[in-house]
C-alpha positions in Angstrom: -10.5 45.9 -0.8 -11.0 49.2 1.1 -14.2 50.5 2.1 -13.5 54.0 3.6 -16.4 55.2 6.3 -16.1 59.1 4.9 -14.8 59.3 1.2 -10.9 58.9 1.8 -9.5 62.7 0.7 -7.4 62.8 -2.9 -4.1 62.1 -1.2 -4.7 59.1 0.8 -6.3 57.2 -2.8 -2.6 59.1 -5.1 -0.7 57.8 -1.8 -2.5 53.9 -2.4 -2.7 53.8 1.7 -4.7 51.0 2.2 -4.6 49.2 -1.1 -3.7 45.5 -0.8 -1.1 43.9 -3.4 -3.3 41.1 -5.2 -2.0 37.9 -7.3 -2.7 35.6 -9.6 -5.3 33.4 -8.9 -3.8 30.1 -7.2 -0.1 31.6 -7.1 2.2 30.8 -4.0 2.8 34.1 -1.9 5.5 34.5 0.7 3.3 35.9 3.4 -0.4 36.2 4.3 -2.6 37.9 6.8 -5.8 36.9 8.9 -8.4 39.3 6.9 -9.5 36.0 5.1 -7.9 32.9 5.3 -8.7 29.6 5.0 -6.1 27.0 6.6 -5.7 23.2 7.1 -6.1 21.9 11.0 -2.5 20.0 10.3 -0.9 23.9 10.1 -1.7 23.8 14.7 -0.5 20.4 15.4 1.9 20.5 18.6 0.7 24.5 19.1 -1.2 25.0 22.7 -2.3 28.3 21.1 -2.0 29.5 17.3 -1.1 33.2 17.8 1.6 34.1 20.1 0.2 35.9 23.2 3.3 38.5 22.9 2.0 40.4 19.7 -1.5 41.1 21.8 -1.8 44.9 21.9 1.1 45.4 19.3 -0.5 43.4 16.5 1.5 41.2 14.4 0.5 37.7 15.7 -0.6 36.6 12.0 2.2 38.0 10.6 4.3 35.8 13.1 2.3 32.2 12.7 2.4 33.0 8.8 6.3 33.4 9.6 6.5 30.4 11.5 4.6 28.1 9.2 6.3 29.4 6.5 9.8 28.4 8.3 8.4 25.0 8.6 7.7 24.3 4.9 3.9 25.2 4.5 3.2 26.8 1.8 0.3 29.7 1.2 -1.9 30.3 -2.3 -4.0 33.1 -3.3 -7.0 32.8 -4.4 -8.3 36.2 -6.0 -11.8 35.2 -6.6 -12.1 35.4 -2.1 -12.8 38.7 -1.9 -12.5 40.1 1.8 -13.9 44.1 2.0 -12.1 46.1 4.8 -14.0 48.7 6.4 -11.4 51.8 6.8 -12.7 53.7 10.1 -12.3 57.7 9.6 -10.0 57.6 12.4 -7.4 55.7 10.3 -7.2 58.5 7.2 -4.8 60.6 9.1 -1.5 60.5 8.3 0.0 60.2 12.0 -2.0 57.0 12.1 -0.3 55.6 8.7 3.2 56.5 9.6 2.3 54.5 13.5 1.1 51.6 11.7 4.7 51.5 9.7 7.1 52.0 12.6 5.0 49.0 14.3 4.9 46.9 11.4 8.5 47.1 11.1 8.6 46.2 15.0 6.4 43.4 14.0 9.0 41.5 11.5 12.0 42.0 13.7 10.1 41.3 16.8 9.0 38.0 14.7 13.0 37.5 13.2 14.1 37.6 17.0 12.1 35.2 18.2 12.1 32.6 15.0 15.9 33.1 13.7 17.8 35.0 16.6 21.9 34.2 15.1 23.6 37.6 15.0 24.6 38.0 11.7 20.6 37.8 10.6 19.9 40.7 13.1 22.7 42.6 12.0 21.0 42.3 8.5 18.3 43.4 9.6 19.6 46.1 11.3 21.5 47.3 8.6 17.9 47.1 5.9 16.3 49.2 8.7 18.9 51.8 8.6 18.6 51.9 5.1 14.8 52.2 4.9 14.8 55.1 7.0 17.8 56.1 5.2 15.5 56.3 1.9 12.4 57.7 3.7 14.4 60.6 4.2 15.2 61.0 0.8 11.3 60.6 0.2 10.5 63.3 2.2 12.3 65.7 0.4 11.0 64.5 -2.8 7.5 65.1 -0.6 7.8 68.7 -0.3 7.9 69.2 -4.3 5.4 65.8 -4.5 2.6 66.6 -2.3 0.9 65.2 0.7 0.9 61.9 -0.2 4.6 61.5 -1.4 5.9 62.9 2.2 3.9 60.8 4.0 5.0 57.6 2.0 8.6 58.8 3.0 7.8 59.1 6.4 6.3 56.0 6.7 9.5 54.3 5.2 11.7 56.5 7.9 9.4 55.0 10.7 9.3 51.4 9.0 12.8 51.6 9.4 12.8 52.8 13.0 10.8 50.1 14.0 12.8 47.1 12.4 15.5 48.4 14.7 13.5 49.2 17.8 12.0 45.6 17.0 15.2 43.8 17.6 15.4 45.4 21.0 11.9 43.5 21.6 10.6 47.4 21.8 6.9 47.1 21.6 4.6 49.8 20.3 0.5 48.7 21.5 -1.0 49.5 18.4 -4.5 47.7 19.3 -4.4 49.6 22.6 -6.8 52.3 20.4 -9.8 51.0 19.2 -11.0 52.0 15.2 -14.4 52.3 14.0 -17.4 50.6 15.5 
């Protein structure tokens, strides 16, 4: 759950920024992210290192061993009652910061596609979904001008999410950890 440094201003709490989807307690999910996790020693057999070295600076390296050990048939819970607070550094309530995070994020899964699943027709696809993405960010940015703050910044994030799951398939790299956040 967020904790904001400053109180977060009205848009960024309508916008939902930095609010985490939850599920039920015990429930399989398809992904999962380092903030908490708890995970069995079997899940790093025959790995020299568990995150790739490649997502560094960028970010992403969870999301890529989740990825992997997904592809090989482990399976990940949730467990709602492990609470994990997030400490949201002013410097991260900007809206050039939350659009940045998309475009790597979508850099992220088709930097992470390309290097678990690289047959053509799956990049295409993926090509195509980014296209689309930004495709519909546009259309959310025009709904943003009549909507507020917070509904053009969700449009640009989609515009930029799509931008980087195409730049991500051309193993473009934006160093998102290059910047350092809060204390």
């Amino acid at each position: 759950l967020p904790v904001f440094d400053d109180p977060a201003p009205p848009w960024v709490l309508a916008g939902g920024f930095f609010d985490r989807p939850r599920f039920p307690h015990n429930s399989a999910i398809p992904y999962a992210t380092t903030s908490s996790v708890l995970m069995m020693r079997s899940c790093f057999e025959g790995r020299a290192v568990p995150f790739d070295p490649e997502f560094g600076l960028s970010g992403g390296s969870d999301t890529h061993l989740f990825a992997e050990l997904r592809d090989a048939g482990h399976t990940m819970a949730w467990s709602d009652r492990a609470i994990v607070y997030e400490a949201i550094p002013a410097s991260r309530v900007d809206a050039s910061w939350l659009i940045r995070r998309e475009y790597r994020r979508g850099q992220t899964v088709s930097r992470s596609l390309r290097r678990r699943d690289p047959r053509r027709a799956r990049l295409v696809r993926r090509a195509v979904r980014g296209a689309l993405e930004s495709l519909a960010g546009c259309v959310g940015v025009v709904v943003g001008l009549v909507g507020g703050k917070h509904r053009r910044t969700l449009g640009m994030q989609r515009v930029a999410l799509g931008a980087g799951m195409i730049t991500g398939l051309l193993d473009r790299r934006y160093d998102e950890y290059r910047t350092i956040h809060g204390r």
